[in-house]
mmCIF file of the N, C-alpha and C atoms, coordinates in Angstrom:
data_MODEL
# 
_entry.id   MODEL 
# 
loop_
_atom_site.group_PDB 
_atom_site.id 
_atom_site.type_symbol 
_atom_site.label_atom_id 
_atom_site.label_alt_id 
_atom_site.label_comp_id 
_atom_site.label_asym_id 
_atom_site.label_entity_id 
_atom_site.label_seq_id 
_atom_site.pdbx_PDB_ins_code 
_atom_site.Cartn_x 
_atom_site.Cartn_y 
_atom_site.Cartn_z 
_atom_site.occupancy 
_atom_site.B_iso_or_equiv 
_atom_site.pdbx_formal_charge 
_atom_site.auth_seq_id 
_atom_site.auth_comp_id 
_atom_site.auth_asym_id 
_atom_site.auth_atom_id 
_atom_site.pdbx_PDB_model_num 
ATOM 1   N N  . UNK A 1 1  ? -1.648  -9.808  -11.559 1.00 0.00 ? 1  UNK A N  1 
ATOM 2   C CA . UNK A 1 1  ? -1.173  -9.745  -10.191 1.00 0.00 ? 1  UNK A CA 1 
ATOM 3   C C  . UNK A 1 1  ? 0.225   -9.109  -10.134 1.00 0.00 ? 1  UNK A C  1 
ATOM 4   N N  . UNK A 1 2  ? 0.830   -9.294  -11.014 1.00 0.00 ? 2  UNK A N  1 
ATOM 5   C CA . UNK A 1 2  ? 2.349   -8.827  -11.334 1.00 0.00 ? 2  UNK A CA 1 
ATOM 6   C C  . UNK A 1 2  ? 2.022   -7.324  -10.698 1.00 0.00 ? 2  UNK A C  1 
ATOM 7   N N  . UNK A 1 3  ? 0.977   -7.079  -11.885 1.00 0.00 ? 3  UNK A N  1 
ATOM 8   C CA . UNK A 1 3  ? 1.506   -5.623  -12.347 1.00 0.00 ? 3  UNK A CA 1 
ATOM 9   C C  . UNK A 1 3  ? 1.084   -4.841  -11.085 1.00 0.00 ? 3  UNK A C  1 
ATOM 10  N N  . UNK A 1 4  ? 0.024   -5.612  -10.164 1.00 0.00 ? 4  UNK A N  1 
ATOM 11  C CA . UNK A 1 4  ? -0.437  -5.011  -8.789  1.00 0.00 ? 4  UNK A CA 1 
ATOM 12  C C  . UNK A 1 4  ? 0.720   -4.684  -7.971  1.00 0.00 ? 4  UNK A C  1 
ATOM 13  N N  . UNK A 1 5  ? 1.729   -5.640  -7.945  1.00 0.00 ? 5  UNK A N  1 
ATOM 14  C CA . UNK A 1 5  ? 2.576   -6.197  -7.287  1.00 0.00 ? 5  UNK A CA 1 
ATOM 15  C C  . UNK A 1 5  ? 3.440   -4.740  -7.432  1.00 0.00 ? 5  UNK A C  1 
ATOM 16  N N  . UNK A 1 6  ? 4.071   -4.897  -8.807  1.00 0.00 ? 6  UNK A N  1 
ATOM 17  C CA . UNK A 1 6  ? 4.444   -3.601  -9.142  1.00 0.00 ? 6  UNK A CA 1 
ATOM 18  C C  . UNK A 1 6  ? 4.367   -2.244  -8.834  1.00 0.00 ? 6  UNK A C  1 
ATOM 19  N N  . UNK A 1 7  ? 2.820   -2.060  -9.338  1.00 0.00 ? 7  UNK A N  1 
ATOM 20  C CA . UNK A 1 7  ? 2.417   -0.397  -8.703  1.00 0.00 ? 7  UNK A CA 1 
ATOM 21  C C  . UNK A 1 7  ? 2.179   -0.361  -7.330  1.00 0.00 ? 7  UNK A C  1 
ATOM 22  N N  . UNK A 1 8  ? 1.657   -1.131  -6.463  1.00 0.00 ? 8  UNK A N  1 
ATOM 23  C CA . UNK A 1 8  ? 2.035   -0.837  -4.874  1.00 0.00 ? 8  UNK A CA 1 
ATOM 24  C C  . UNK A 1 8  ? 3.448   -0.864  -4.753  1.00 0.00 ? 8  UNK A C  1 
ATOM 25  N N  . UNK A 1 9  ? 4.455   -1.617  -4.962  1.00 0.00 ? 9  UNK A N  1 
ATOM 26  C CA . UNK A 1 9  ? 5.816   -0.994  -4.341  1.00 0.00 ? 9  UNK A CA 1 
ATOM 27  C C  . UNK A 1 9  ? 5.810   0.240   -5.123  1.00 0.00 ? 9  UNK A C  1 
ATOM 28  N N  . UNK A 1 10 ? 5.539   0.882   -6.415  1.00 0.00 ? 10 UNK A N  1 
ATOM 29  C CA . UNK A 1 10 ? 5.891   1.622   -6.462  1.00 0.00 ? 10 UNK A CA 1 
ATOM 30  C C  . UNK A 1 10 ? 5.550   3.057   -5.715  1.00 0.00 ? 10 UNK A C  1 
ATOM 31  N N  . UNK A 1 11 ? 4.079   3.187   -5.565  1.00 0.00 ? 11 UNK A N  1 
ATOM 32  C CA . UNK A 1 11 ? 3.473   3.571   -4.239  1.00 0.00 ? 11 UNK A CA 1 
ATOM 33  C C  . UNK A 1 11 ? 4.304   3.348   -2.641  1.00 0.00 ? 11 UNK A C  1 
ATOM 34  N N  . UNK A 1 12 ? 4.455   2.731   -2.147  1.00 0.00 ? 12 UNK A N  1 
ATOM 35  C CA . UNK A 1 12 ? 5.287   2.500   -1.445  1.00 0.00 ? 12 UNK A CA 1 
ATOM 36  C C  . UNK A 1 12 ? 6.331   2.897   -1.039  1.00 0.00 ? 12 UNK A C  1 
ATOM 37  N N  . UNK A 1 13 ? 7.120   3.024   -2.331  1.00 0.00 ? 13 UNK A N  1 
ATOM 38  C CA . UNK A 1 13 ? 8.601   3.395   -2.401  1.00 0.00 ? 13 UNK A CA 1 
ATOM 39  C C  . UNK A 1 13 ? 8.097   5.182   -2.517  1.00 0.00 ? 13 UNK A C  1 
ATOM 40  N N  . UNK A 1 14 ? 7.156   5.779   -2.812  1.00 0.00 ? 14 UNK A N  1 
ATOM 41  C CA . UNK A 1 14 ? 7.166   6.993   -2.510  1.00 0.00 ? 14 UNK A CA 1 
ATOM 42  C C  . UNK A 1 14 ? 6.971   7.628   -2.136  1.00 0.00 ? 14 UNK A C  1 
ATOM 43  N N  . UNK A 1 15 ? 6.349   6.805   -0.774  1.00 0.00 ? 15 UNK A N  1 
ATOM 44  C CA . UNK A 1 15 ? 5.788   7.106   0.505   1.00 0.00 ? 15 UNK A CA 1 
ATOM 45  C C  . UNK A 1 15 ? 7.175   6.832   1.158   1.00 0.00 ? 15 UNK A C  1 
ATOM 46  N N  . UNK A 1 16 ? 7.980   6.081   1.306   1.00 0.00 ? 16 UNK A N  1 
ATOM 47  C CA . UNK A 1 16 ? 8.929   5.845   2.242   1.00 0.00 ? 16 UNK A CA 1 
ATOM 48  C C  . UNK A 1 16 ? 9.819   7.012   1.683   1.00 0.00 ? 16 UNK A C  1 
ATOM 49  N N  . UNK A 1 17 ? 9.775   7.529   0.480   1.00 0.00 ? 17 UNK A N  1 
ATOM 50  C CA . UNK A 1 17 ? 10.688  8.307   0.360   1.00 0.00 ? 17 UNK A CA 1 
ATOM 51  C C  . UNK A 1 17 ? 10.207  9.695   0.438   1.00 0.00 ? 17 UNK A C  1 
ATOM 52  N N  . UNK A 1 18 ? 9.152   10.105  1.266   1.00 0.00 ? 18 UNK A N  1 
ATOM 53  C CA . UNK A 1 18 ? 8.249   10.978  1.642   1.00 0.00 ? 18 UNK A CA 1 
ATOM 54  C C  . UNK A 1 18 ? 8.194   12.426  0.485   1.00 0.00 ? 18 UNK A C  1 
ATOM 55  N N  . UNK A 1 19 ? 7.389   11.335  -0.557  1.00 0.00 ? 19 UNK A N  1 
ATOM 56  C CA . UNK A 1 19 ? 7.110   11.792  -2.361  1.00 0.00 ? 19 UNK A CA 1 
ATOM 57  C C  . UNK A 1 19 ? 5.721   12.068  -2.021  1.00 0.00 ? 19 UNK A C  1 
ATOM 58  N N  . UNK A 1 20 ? 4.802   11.359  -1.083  1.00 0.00 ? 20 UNK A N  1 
ATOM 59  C CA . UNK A 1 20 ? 3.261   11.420  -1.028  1.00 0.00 ? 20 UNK A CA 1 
ATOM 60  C C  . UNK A 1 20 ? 2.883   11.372  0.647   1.00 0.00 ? 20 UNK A C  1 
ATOM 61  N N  . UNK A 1 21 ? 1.455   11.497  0.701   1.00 0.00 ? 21 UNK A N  1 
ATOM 62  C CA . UNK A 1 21 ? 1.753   11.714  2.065   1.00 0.00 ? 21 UNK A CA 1 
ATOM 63  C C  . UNK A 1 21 ? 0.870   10.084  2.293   1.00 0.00 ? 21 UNK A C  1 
ATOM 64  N N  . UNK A 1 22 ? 0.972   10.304  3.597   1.00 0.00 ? 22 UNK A N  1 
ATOM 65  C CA . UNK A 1 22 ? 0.200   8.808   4.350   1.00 0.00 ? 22 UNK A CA 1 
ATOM 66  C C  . UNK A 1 22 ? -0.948  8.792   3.698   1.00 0.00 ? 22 UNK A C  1 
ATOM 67  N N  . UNK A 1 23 ? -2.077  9.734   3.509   1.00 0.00 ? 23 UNK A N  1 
ATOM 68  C CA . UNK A 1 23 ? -3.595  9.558   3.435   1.00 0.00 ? 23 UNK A CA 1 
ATOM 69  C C  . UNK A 1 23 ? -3.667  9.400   1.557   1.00 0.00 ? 23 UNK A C  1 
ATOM 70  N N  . UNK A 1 24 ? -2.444  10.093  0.878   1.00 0.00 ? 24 UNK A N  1 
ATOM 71  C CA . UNK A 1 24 ? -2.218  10.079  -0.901  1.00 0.00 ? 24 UNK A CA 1 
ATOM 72  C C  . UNK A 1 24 ? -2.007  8.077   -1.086  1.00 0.00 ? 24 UNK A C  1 
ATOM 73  N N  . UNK A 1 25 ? -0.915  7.830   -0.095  1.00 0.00 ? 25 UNK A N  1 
ATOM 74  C CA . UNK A 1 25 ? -0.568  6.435   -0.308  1.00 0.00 ? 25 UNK A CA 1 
ATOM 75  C C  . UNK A 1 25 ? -1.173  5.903   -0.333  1.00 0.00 ? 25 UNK A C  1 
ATOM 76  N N  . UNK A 1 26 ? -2.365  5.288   0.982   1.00 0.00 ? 26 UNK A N  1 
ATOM 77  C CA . UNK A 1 26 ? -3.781  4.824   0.653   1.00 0.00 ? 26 UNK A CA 1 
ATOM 78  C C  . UNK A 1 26 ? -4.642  4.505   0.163   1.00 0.00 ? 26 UNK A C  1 
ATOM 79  N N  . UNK A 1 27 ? -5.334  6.075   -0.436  1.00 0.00 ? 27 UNK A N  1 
ATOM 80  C CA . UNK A 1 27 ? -5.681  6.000   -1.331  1.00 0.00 ? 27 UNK A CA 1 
ATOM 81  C C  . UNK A 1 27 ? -5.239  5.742   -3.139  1.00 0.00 ? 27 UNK A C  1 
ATOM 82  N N  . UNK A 1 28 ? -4.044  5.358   -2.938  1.00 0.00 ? 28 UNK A N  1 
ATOM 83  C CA . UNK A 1 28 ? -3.021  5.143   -3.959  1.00 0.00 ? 28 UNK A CA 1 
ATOM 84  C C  . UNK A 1 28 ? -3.016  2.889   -4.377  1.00 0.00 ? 28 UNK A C  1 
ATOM 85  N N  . UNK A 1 29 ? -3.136  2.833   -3.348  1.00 0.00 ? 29 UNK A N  1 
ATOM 86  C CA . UNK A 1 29 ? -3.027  1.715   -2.590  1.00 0.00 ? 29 UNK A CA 1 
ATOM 87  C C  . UNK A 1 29 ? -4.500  0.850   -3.112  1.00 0.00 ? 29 UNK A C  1 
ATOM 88  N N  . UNK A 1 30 ? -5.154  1.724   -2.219  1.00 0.00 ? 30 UNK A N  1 
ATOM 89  C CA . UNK A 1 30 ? -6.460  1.301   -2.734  1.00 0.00 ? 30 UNK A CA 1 
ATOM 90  C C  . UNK A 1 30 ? -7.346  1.214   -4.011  1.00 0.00 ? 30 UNK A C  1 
ATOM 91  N N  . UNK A 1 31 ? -6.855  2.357   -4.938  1.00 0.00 ? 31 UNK A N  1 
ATOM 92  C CA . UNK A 1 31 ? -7.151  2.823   -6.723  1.00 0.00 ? 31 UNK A CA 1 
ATOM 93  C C  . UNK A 1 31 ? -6.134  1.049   -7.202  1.00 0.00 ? 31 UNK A C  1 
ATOM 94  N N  . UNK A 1 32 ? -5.006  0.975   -6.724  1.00 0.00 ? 32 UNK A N  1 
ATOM 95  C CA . UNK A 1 32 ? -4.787  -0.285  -7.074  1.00 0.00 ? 32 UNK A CA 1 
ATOM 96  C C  . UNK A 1 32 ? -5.304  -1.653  -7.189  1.00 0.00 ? 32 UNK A C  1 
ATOM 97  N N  . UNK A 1 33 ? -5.966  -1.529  -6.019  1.00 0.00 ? 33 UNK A N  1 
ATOM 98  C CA . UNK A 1 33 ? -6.702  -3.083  -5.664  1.00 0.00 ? 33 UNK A CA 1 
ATOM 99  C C  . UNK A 1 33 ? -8.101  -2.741  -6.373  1.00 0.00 ? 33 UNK A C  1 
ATOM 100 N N  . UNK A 1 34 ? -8.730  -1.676  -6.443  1.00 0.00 ? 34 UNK A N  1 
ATOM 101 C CA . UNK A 1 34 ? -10.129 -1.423  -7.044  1.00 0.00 ? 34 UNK A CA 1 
ATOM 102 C C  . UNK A 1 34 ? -9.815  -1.657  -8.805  1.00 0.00 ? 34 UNK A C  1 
ATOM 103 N N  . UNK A 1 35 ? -8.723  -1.449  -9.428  1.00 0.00 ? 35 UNK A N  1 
ATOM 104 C CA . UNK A 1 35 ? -8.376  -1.890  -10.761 1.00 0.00 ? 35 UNK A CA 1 
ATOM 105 C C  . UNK A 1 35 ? -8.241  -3.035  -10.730 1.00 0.00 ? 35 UNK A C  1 
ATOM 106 N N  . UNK A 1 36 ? -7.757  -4.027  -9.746  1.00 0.00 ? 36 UNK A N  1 
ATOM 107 C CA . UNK A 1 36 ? -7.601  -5.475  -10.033 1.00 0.00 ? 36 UNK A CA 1 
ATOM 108 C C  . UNK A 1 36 ? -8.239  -6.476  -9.480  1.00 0.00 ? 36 UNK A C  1 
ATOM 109 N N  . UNK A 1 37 ? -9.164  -5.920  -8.921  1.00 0.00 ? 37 UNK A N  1 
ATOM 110 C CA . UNK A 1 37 ? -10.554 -6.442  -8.602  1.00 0.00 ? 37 UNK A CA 1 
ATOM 111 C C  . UNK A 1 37 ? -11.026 -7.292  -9.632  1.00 0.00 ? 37 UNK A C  1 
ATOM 112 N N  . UNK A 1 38 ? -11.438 -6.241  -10.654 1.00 0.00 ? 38 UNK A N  1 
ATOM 113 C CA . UNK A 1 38 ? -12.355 -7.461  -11.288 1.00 0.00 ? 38 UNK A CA 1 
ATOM 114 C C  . UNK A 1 38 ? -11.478 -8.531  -12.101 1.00 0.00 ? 38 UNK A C  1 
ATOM 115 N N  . UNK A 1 39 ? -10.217 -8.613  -12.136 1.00 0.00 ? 39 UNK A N  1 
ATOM 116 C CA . UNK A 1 39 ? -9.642  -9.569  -13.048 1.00 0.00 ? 39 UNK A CA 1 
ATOM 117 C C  . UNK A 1 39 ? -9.232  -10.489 -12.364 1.00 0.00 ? 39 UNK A C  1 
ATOM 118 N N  . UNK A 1 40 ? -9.251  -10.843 -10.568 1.00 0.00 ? 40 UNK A N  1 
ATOM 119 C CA . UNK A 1 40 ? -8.999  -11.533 -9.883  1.00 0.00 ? 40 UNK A CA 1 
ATOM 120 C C  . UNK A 1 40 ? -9.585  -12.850 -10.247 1.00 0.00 ? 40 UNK A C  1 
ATOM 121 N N  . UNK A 1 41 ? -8.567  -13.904 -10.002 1.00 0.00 ? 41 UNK A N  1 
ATOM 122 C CA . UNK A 1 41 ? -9.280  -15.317 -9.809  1.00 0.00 ? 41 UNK A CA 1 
ATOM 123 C C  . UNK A 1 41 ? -8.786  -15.893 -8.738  1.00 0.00 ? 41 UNK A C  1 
ATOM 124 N N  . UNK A 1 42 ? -10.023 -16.704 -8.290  1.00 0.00 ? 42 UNK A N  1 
ATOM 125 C CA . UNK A 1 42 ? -9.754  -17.539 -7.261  1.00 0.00 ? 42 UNK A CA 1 
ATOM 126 C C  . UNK A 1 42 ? -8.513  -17.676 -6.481  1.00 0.00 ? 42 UNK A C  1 
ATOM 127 N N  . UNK A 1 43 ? -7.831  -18.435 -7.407  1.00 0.00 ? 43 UNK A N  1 
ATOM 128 C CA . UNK A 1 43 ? -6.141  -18.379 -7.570  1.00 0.00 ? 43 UNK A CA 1 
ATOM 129 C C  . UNK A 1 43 ? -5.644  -17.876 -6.350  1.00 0.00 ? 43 UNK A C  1 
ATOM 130 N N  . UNK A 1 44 ? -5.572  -16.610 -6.835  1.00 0.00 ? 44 UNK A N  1 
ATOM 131 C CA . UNK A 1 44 ? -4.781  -15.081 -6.436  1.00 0.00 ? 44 UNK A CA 1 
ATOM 132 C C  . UNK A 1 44 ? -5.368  -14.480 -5.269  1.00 0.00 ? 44 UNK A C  1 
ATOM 133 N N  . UNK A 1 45 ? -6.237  -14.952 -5.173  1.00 0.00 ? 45 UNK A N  1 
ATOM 134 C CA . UNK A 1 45 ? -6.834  -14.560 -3.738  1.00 0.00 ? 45 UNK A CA 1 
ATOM 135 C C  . UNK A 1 45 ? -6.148  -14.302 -2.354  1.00 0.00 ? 45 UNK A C  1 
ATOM 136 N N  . UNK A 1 46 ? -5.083  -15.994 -2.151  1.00 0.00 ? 46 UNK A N  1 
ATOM 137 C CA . UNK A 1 46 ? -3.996  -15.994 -1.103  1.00 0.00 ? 46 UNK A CA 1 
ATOM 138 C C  . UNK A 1 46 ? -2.817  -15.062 -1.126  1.00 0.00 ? 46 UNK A C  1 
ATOM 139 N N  . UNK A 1 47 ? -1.994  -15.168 -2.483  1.00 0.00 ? 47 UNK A N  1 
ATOM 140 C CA . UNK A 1 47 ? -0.968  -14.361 -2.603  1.00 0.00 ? 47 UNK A CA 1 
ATOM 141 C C  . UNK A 1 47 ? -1.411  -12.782 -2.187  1.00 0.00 ? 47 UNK A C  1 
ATOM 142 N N  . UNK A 1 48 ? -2.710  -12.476 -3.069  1.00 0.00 ? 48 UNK A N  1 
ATOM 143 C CA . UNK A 1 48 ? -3.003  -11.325 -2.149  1.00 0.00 ? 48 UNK A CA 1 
ATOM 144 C C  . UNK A 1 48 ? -3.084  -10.929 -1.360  1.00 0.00 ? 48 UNK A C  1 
ATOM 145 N N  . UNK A 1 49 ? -3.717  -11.799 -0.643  1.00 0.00 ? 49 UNK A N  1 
ATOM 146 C CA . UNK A 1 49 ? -3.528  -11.381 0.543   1.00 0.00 ? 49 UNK A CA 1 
ATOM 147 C C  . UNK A 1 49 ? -2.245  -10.743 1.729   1.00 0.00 ? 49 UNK A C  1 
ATOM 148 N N  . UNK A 1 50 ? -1.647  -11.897 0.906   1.00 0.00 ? 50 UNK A N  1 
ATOM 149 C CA . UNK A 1 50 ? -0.061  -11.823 1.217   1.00 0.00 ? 50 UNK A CA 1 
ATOM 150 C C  . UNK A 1 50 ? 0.473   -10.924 0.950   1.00 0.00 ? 50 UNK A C  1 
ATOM 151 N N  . UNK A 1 51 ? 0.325   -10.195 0.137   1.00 0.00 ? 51 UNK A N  1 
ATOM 152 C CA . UNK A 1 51 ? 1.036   -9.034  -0.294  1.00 0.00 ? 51 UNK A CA 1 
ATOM 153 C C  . UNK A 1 51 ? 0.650   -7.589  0.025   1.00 0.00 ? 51 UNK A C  1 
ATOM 154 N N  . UNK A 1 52 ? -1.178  -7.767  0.394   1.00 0.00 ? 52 UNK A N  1 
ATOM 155 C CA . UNK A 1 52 ? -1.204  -6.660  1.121   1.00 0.00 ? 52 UNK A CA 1 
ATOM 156 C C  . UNK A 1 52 ? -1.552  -6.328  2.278   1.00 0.00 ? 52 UNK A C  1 
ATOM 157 N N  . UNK A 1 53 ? -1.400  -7.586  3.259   1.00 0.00 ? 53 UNK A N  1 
ATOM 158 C CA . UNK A 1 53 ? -0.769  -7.541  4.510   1.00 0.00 ? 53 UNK A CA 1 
ATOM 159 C C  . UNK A 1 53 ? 0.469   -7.287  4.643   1.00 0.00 ? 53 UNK A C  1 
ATOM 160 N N  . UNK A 1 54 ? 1.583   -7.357  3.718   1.00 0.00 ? 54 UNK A N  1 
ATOM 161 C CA . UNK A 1 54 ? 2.605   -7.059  3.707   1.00 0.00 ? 54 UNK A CA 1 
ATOM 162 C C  . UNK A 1 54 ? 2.909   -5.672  3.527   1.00 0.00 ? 54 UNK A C  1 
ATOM 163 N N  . UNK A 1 55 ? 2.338   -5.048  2.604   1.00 0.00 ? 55 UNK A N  1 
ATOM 164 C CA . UNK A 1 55 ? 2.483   -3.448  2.167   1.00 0.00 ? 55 UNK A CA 1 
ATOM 165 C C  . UNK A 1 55 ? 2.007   -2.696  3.304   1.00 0.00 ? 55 UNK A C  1 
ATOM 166 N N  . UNK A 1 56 ? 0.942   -3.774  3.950   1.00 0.00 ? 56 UNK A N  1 
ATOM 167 C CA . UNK A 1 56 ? 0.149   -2.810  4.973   1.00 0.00 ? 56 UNK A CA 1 
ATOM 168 C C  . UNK A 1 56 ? 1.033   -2.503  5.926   1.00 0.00 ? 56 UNK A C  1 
ATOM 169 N N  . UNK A 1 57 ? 1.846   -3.652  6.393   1.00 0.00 ? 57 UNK A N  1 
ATOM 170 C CA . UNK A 1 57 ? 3.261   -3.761  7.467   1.00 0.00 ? 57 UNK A CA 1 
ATOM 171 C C  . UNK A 1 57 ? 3.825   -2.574  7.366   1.00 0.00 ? 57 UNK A C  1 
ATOM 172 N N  . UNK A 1 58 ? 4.436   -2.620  5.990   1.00 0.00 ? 58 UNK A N  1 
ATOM 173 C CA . UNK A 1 58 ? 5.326   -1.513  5.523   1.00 0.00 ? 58 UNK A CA 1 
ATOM 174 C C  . UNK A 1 58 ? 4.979   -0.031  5.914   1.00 0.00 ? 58 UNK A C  1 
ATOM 175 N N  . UNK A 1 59 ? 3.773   0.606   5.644   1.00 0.00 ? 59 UNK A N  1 
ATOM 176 C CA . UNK A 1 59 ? 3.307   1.526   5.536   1.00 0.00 ? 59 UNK A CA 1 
ATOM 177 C C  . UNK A 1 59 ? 2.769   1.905   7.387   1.00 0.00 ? 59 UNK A C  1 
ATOM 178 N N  . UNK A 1 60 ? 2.594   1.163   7.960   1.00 0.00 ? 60 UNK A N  1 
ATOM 179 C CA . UNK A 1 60 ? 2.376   1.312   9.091   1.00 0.00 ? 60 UNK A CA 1 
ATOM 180 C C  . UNK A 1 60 ? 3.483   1.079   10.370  1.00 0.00 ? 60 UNK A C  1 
ATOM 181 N N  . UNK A 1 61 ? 4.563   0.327   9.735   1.00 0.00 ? 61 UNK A N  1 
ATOM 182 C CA . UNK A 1 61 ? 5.535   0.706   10.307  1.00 0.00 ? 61 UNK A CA 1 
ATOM 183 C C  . UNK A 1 61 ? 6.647   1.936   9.764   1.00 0.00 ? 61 UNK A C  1 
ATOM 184 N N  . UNK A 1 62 ? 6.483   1.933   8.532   1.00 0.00 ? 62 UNK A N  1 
ATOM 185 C CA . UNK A 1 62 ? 6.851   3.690   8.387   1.00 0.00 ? 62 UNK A CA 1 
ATOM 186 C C  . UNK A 1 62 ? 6.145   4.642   9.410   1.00 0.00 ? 62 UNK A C  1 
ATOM 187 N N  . UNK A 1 63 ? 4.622   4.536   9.601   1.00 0.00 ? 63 UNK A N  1 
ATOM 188 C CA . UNK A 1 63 ? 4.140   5.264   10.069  1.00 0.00 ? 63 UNK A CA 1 
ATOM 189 C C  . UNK A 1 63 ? 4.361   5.771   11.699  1.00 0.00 ? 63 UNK A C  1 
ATOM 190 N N  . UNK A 1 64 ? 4.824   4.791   12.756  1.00 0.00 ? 64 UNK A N  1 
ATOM 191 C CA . UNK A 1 64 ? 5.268   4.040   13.587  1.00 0.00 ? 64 UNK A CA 1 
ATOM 192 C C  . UNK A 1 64 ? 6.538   4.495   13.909  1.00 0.00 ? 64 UNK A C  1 
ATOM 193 N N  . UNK A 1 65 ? 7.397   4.366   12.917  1.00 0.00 ? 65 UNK A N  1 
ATOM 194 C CA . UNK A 1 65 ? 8.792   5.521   12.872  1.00 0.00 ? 65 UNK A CA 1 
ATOM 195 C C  . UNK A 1 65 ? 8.630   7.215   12.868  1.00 0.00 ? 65 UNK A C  1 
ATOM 196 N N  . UNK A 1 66 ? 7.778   7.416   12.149  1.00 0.00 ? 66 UNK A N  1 
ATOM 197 C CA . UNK A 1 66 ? 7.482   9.044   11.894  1.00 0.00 ? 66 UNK A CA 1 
ATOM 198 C C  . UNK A 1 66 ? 6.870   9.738   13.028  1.00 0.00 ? 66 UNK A C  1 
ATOM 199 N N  . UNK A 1 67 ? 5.969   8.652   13.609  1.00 0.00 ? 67 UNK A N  1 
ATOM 200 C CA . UNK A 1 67 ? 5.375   9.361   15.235  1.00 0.00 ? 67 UNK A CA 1 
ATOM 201 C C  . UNK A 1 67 ? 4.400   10.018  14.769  1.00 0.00 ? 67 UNK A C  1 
ATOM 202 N N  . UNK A 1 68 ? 3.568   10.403  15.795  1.00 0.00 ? 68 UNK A N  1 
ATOM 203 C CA . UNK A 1 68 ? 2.368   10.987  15.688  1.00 0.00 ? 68 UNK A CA 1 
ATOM 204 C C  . UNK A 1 68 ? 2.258   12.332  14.765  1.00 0.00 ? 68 UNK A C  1 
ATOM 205 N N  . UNK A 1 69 ? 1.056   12.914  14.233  1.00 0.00 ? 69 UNK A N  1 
ATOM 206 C CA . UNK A 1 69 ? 1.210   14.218  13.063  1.00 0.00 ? 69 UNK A CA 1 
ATOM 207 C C  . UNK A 1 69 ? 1.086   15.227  14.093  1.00 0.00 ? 69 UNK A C  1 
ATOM 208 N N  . UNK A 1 70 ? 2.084   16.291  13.505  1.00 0.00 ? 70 UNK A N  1 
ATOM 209 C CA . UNK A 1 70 ? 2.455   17.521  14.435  1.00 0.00 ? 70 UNK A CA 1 
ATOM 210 C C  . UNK A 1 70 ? 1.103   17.770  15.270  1.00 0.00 ? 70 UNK A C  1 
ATOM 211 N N  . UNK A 1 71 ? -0.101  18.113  14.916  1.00 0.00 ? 71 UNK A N  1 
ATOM 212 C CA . UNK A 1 71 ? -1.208  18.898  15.625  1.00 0.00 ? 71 UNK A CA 1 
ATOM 213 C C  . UNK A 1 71 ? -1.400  17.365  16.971  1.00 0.00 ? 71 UNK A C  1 
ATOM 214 N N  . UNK A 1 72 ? -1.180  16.438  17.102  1.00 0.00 ? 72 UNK A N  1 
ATOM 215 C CA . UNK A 1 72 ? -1.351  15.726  18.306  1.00 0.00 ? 72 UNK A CA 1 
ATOM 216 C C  . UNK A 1 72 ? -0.251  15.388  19.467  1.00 0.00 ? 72 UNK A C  1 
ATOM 217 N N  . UNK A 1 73 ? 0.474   16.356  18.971  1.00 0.00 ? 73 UNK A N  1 
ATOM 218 C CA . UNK A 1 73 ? 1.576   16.233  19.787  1.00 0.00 ? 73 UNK A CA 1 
ATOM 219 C C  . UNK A 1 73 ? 2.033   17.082  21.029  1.00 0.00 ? 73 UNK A C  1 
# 
């Protein structure tokens, strides 16, 4: 769980520092949780949750700041 913990901020942090784009992060995001899938226990279930409702915050209120993508504007 650590190391989940880990590579989403680090994901994160390079999206906020506009290193990747919104749709790279995601799917960045998601290659994370599909690796720690199967080693999940019970346990860890809550904290997870917790944490990626939290990242999700993050990433969507970045998104939220940046405003809509040029072609809908």
């Amino acid at each position: 769980m650590e190391v989940y913990e880990h590579d989403t901020r680090a994901v994160i942090d390079r999206f906020l520092h506009h290193e990747i784009s919104f749709p790279d992060c995601i799917a960045a995001l998601d290659a994370a949780l599909a690796e720690l899938i199967p080693r999940l226990t019970s346990e860890q279930l809550a904290p997870l949750r917790t944490l990626m409702l939290a990242n999700n915050g993050i990433v969507m209120k970045e998104m939220e700041r940046r405003g809509p993508p040029e072609d809908s504007r």
